[in-house]
C-alpha positions, 0 to 999 in steps of 0.5 A, spaced: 299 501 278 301 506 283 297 513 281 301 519 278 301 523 284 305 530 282 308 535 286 304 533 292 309 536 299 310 529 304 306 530 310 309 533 315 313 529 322 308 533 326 301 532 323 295 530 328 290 526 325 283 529 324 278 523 323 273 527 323 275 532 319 279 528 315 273 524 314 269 529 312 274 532 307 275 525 303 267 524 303 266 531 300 271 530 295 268 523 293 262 523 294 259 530 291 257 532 285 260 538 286 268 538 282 271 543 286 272 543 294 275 549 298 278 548 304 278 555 308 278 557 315 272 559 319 275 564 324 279 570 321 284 570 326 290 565 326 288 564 319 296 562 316 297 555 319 290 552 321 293 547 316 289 547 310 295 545 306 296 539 311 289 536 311 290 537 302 296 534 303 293 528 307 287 528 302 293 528 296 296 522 299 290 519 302 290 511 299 283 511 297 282 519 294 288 516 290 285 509 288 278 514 286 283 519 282 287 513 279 289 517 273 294 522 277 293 527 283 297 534 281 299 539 286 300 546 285 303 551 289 300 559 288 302 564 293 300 571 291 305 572 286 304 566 281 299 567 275 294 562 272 298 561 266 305 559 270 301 553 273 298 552 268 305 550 263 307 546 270 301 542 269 301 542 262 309 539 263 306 534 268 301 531 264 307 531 258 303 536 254 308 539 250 308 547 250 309 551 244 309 558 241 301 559 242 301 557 250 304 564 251 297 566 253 292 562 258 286 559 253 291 555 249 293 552 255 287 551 257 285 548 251 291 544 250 290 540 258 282 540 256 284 535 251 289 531 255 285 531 261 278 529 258 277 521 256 273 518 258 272 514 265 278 518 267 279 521 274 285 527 275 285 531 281 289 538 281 290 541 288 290 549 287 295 551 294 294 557 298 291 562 292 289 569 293 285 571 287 279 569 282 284 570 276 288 564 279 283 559 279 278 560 274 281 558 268 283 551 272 275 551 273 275 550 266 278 544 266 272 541 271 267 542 265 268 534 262 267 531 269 274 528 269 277 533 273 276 535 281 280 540 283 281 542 291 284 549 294 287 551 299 285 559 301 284 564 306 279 567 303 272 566 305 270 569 298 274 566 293 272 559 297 265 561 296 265 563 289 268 556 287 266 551 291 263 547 296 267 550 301 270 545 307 271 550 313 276 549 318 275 551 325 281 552 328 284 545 332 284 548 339 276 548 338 274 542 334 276 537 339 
């Protein structure tokens, strides 16, 4: 069966494996105990476009994270301006979750995916994209607590990586090579 793979974007025409990193990202997402893996850039300058988003993406459609988390892998797309409780409903939509008049607030939706998300054996993996705050990430982070869910984001901030997750720094190419 093909895994559900949800609003994850396609790799772009221009993208430039990173074999090494590549490897290194897989690995950490597959083989460490930690549920939450934080890509982010080490340098501070040039930190749009060092290609977080890439490498997650390439990670998403990667056929052996897919085959691991063979119960769906699930993008979602932040920015500053999202709230956690919007992608929170666009997942809860995802997995088929119905929405009702309680889930105007976090903790029900929350609660409501922890339900969906928690039998046993399964693997889901939610990719939080370009997010800016504590408040965006933390409620995902509750979904972490059965051990059938990773999450993976993609961050500028050095602080948010750290806080939640083992933290995946990337250099910028020109000085990976």
């Amino acid at each position: 069966l093909p895994v559900a793979v949800h609003g994850v974007p396609p790799r772009p025409d221009h993208y430039e494996p990173r074999p090494e990193v590549e490897a290194a990202l897989r690995k950490a997402l597959l083989e460490t105990p930690q549920d939450t893996l934080a890509i982010t850039p080490t340098g501070l300058s040039g930190t749009a476009g060092l290609g977080k988003t890439t490498l997650a993406t390439w990670l998403a459609l990667d056929a052996e994270v897919q085959s691991f988390f063979a119960d769906g892998v699930f993008w979602l797309r932040f920015g500053q301006e999202a709230t956690a409780l919007a992608k929170l409903q666009e997942l809860a939509g995802a997995l088929g979750v119905p929405i009702n008049e309680q889930m105007r607030d976090v903790q029900p939706v929350v609660a409501a995916l922890q339900a969906r998300l928690s039998g046993a054996g399964t693997h889901h993996l939610i990719i939080l994209d370009d997010v800016w705050v504590k408040e965006q990430v933390a409620p995902f982070k509750q979904l972490c607590n059965g051990g059938t869910v990773a999450l993976v984001l993609t961050t500028r901030l050095k602080e948010l990586a750290q806080r939640f997750g083992q933290s995946q720094a990337l250099e910028p190419l020109g000085e990976a090579r």
